[in-house]
N, C-alpha and C positions, 0 to 999 in steps of 0.2 A: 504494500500500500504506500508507504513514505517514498518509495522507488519513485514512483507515477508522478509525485507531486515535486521531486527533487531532480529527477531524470534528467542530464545533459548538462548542466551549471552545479555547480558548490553552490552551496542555498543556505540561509538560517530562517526561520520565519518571517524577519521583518524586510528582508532582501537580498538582492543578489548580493556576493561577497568580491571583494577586488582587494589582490594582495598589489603590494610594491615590495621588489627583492633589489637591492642594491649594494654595491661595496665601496668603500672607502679605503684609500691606501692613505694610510697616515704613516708621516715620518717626521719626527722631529718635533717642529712647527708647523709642518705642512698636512693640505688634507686636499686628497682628489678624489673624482668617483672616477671609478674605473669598470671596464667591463671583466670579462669571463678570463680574460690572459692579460689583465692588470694595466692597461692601456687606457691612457686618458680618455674619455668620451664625453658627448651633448647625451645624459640619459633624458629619454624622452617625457620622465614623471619627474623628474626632476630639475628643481631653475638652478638651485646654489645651494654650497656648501663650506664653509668655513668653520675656523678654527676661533672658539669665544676666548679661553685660557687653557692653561695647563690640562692634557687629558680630555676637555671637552670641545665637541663639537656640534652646530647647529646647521640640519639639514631643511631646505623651505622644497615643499612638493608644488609642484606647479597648477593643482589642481585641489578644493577643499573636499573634503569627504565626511560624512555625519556620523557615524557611530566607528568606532577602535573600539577591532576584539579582542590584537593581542600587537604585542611590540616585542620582536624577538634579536636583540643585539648579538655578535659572537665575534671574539677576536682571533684571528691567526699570525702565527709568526715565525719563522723560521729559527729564531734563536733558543738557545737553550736557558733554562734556569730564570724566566723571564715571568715572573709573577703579577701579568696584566690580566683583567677581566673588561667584560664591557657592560656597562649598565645604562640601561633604559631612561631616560631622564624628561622631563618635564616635554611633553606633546600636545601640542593646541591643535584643536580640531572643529569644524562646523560649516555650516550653510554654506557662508560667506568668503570667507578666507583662505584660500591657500596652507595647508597641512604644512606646520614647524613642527619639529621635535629635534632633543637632544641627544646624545649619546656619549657619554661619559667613559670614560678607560681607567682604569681603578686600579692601586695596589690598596688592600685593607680598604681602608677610607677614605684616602687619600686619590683625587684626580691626578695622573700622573700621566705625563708625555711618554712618548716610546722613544727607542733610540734612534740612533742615523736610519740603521736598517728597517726598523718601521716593521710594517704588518698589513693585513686586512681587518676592517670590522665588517663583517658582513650583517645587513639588515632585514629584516622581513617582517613589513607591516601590513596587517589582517584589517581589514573597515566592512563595515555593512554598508551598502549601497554610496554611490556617489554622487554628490551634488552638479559635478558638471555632463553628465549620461544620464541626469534626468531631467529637463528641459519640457 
């Protein structure tokens, strides 16, 4: 029964669901989006991405979207012994506006830069239906 009324789309009751998957190579100071083999790119869900302070950064979606189901951060890195995490931080979302959110790179508590050699954060943000696909 739930098949029939789900069939063809990822569904939740209140509407269809649109992820955005994106990566970040942070090094240093620096933060770029990149594609699948770490090369600079225009992501198409995405306007800009910059570095606020130490360990943090704020990504603007080019598109607003109404309801965040889930906000999934992860960092890679080739180094060893390298005690970063990526945490999910402060995400504005609605009607009107264009999707911000944070992403934060943590040793402990503490926001923390990576080193020269840097890393990926990869992103993957879940929303119920989009304000600009419903017109």
């Amino acid at each position: 029964m739930a098949d029939r009324a789900f069939n063809g789309h990822l569904k939740t009751i209140g509407g269809r669901v649109r992820t955005v998957m994106l990566r970040l190579l942070v090094q240093s100071a620096a933060v770029t989006v990149v594609n699948s083999s770490d090369v600079a790119f225009s992501h198409p869900l995405v306007s800009g991405a910059v570095r606020d302070a130490a360990g943090k950064y704020t990504v603007t979606l080019r598109d607003p979207y109404r309801a965040l189901l889930c906000a999934l951060p992860s960092y890679a890195t080739v180094e060893d012994n390298v005690d970063l995490y990526a945490q999910a931080g402060e995400i504005n979302y609605g009607d009107e506006d264009p999707v911000t959110f944070t992403v934060k790179l943590k040793t402990a508590s503490t926001n923390t830069d990576p080193n020269a050699t840097g890393g990926i954060i990869s992103v993957l943000l879940v929303f119920e239906d989009s304000s600009a696909y419903n017109a």
